[in-house]
Structures are given as C-alpha cells and as structure tokens.
C-alpha positions in Angstrom: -118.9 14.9 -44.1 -118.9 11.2 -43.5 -118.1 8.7 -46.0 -119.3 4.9 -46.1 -115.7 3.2 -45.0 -114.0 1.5 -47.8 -111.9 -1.6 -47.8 -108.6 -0.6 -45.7 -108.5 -0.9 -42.6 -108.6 2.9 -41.9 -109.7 5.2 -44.2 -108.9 9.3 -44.1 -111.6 11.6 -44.2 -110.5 15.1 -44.2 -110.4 15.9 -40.4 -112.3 12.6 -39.5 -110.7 9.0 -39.4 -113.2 6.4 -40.1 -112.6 2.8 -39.6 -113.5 -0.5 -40.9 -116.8 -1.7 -41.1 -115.8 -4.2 -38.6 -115.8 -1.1 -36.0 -118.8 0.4 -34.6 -116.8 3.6 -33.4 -116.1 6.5 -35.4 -112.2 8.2 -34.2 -111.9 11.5 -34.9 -108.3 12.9 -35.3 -106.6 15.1 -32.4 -106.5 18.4 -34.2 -108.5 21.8 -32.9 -110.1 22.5 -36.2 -111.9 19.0 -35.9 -112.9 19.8 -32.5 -114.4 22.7 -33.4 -116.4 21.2 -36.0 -117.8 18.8 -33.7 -118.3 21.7 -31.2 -120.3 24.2 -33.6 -122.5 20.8 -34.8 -126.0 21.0 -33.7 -125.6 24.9 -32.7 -127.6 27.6 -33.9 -125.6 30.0 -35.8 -126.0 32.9 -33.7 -123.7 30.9 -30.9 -121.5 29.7 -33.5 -120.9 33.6 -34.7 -120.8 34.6 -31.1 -118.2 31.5 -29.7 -116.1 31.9 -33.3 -115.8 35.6 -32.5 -114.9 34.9 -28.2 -112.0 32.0 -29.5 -110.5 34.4 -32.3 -109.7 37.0 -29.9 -108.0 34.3 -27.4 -106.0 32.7 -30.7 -105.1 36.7 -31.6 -103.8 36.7 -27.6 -101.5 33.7 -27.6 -100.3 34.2 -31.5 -101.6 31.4 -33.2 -102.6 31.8 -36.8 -106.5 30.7 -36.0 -108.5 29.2 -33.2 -107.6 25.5 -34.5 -104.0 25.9 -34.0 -104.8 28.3 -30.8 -107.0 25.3 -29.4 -104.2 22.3 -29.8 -101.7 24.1 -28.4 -103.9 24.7 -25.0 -104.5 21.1 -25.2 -100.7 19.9 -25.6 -100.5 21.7 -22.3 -100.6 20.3 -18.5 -103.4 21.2 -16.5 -101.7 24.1 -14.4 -100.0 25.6 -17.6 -103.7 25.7 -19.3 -104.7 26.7 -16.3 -102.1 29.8 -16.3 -102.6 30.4 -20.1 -106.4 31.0 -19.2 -105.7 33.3 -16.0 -103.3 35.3 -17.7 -106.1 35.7 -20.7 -108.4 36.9 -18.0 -106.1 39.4 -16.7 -105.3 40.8 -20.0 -109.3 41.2 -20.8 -109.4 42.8 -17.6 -106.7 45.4 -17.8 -107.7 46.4 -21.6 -110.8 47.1 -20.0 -113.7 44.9 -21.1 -116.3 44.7 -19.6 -117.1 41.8 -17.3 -119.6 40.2 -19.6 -117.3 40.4 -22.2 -114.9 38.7 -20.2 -117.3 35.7 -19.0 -118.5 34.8 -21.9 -114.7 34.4 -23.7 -113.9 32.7 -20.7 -116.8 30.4 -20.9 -116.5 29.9 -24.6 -112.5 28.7 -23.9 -114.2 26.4 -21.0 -116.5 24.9 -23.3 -114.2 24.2 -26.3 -111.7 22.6 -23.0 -114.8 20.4 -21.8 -115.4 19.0 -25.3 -112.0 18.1 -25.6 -112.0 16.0 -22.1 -115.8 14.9 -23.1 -113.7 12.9 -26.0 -111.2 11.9 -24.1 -108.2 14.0 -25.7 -107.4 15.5 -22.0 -108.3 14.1 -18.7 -108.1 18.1 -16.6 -111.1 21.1 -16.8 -110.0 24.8 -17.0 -111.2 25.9 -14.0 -110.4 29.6 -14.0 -113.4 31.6 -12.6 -115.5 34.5 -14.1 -115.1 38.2 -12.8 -118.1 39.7 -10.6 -119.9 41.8 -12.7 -121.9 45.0 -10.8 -125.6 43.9 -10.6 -128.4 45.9 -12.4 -130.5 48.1 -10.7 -133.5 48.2 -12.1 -134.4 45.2 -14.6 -137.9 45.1 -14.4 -138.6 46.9 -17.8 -141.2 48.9 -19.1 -144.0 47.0 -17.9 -147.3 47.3 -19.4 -147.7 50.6 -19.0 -144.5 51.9 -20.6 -145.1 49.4 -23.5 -148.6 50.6 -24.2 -147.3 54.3 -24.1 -144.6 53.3 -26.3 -146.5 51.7 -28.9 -148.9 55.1 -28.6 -145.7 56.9 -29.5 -145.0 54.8 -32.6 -148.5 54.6 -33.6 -148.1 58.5 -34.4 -145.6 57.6 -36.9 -146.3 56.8 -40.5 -142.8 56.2 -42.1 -141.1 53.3 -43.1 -139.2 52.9 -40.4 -141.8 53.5 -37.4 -143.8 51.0 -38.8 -141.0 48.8 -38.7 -140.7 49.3 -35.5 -144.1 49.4 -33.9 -144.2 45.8 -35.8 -141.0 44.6 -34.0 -141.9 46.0 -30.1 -145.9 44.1 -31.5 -143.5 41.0 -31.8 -141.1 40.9 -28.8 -144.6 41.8 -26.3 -147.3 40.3 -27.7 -145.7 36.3 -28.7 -142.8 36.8 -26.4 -140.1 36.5 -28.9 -136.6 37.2 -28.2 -134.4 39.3 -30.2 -132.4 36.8 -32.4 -135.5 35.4 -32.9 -137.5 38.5 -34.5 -134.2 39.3 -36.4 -133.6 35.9 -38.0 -137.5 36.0 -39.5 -137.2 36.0 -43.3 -140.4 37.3 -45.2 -141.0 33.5 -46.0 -141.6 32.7 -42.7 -144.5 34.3 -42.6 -148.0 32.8 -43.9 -150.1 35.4 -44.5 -153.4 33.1 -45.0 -152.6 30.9 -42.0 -151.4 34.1 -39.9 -148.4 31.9 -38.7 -144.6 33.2 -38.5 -141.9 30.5 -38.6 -139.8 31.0 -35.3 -136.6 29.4 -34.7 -136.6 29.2 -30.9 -133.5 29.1 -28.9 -131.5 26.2 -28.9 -134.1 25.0 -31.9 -133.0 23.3 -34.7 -136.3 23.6 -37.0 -138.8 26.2 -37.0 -142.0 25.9 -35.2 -145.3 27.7 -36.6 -147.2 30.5 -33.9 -150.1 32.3 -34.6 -149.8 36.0 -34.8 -152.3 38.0 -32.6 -154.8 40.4 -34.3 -153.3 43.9 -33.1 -150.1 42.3 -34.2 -151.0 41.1 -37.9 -152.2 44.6 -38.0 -149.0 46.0 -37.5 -147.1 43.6 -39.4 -149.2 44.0 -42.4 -148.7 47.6 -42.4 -145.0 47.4 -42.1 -145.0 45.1 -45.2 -147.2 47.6 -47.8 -144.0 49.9 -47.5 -141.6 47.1 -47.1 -142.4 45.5 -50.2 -142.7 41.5 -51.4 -139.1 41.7 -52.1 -137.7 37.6 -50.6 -134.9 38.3 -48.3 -134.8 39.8 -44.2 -138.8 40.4 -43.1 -136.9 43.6 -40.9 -134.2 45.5 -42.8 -132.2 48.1 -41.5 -132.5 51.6 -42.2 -129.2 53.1 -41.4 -126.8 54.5 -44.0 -123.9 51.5 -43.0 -126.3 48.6 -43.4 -129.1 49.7 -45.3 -131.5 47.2 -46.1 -129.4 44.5 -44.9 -131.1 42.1 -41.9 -131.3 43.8 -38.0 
C-alpha cells in the first residue's frame, strides 16, 4: 500500500520506492514479487488463481523457491537465454504430456508477466516462443435449443436438492447468458429477491452490475433456495462428499 512520502528524499515502502514530493513519478523496485503485484492489480481473482497456479509450475521447473525469485532470474537473463529458458519449458510441458491448452496458457501467462516487465522498462526484449497447435473441435455448436429444453425436461423430473440446483444453474447460463465463473462466484447476497436482480461480476469487471432475472428462471431459483436454505455464504454449493457445501 502506498504511503504519503515523508521528508527524505526517498522513502522505502515495502516492495515500492516512493519519492519526494518534489517527484511526480512513483519507482517501483526491480524485484519479481513487486512485479507481480502490479501484474495481479486490477485482475479478477479467477485470473489471478489461474496465472499464480501457470507461474508456480514454471518456478517448480527452473528451481526457484517461488514465482518472485523464478521471475527475476528470467529477467537477469539476455533475450536468447530467456528465450531458451522458455522453449525448453515448452518442451518439457510437452513431453510430460499436457495437453496443449495447458501448455498455451503457461506459456501465455510467462509472456505476460515478460511484457509487464518491458512495459516498465526493466527489460527492453519480448519472449517470443510460440504456442503448440492444438487439434480443433469437431462439433462446438452445443446443445442448441432443443437439447437445452429436453434437458431442462430431464431435470424438471427431479425433486432433490441437488437437481434443483441444477435445473437453477443450466436456467442461469441459457436464459441471462452467464458464464460459468460468473454463476459460481454468485453469493446468496447477490441476489434481491424483491427487485428480482442478481449481482453479476462480468468478466474483466471490477464491480457488480444488477440484471433482472427472467420469470421461468426466478422460478427455478426460488425453488432451489427453499431446500438450500437462508444460510449467507455460496448461492450454489457443492454436493460431493470432497467439497460438500463448499462454493462450485
């Protein structure tokens, strides 16, 4: 957090240098775990989980004791040894057998972590090592209306806890268009019952923006929550033996 600057000419701020009043400019120190706060700031905290998770397993690959430390010491390097570092890291991914996806995306995180870095002028090269070519999907049309009608038939047959979980949830996703991390991240206070709103923290959001529920869909959603209960916490909990009642 930043402090007002005091008298010195340069005062220390944990990972953050702040200097004299008489400076407009804010200097943050060259070290990976302050890049990474400045990375994470202003993202939602599914892509923080998901870009902490990606980095760990590229610190755990080079031996450093934790993506900070993993992160300068790609930085200390030249631009063909980072270069190296990161197309040996895609070859290992490969030949431990993740999938393509999997490998993209830790590649991507790397790249973005790289480009912050020259953003703020601690390097002047890019890591430039390419993604794999993953094998295209065949058939990503979906259920269409159809199938989503004759599933929500199925479900409607169903009068436990959990089937009327879900029938709410597949309400959700089809009839506001909501995305997964979306539906999971709902607590039970972000739903108004007397304004039939749910608060929806929309990708790449940083506040919550009120919809109105649709009439089939209150339905369901009211019927999930007589068995759920007024209990404050997840508004869908899970109902397997590992995580049950934590959040989806």
């Amino acid at each position: 957090m930043l402090t007002a600057p005091d008298a010195s000419p340069s005062a220390s701020v944990g990972a953050v240098v702040v200097r004299s009043s008489a400076s407009p400019l804010t200097a943050f120190t060259a070290t990976g775990e302050a890049l990474l706060a400045t990375w994470f700031a202003g993202k939602d905290a599914a892509t923080v989980r998901a870009y902490s998770r990606d980095l760990a397993d590229f610190a755990q690959y080079v031996g450093a004791p934790n993506v900070g430390a993993a992160l300068e010491g790609l930085l200390a390097l030249s631009s063909g040894e980072a270069n190296g570092v990161a197309l040996q890291y895609r070859g290992a991914l490969l030949a431990s057998g993740k999938a393509p996806a999997t490998v993209n995306r830790r590649l991507a995180a790397l790249r973005s972590a790289v480009s912050l870095a020259r953003l703020l002028g601690r390097i002047t090269w890019a890591l430039d090592v390419a993604g794999v070519e993953g094998s295209r999907y065949r058939d990503t049309r979906g259920p269409g209306a159809d199938g989503f009608r004759a599933l929500v038939r199925t479900l409607e047959r169903r009068t436990d806890a959990k089937g009327r979980r879900d029938l709410a949830i597949v309400r959700l996703l089809f009839d506001m268009g909501l995305r997964r991390e979306e539906v999971v991240s709902l607590d039970l206070a972000h739903f108004d019952r007397a304004a039939r709103t749910l608060a929806v923290l929309g990708k790449k959001r940083r506040e919550r923006e009120r919809l109105t529920i649709p009439a089939p869909t209150l339905d369901t959603l009211e019927a999930w929550l007589v068995l759920r209960g007024a209990a404050p916490g997840p508004l869908f909990h899970n109902f397997d033996r590992a995580g049950k009642g934590a959040r989806l």
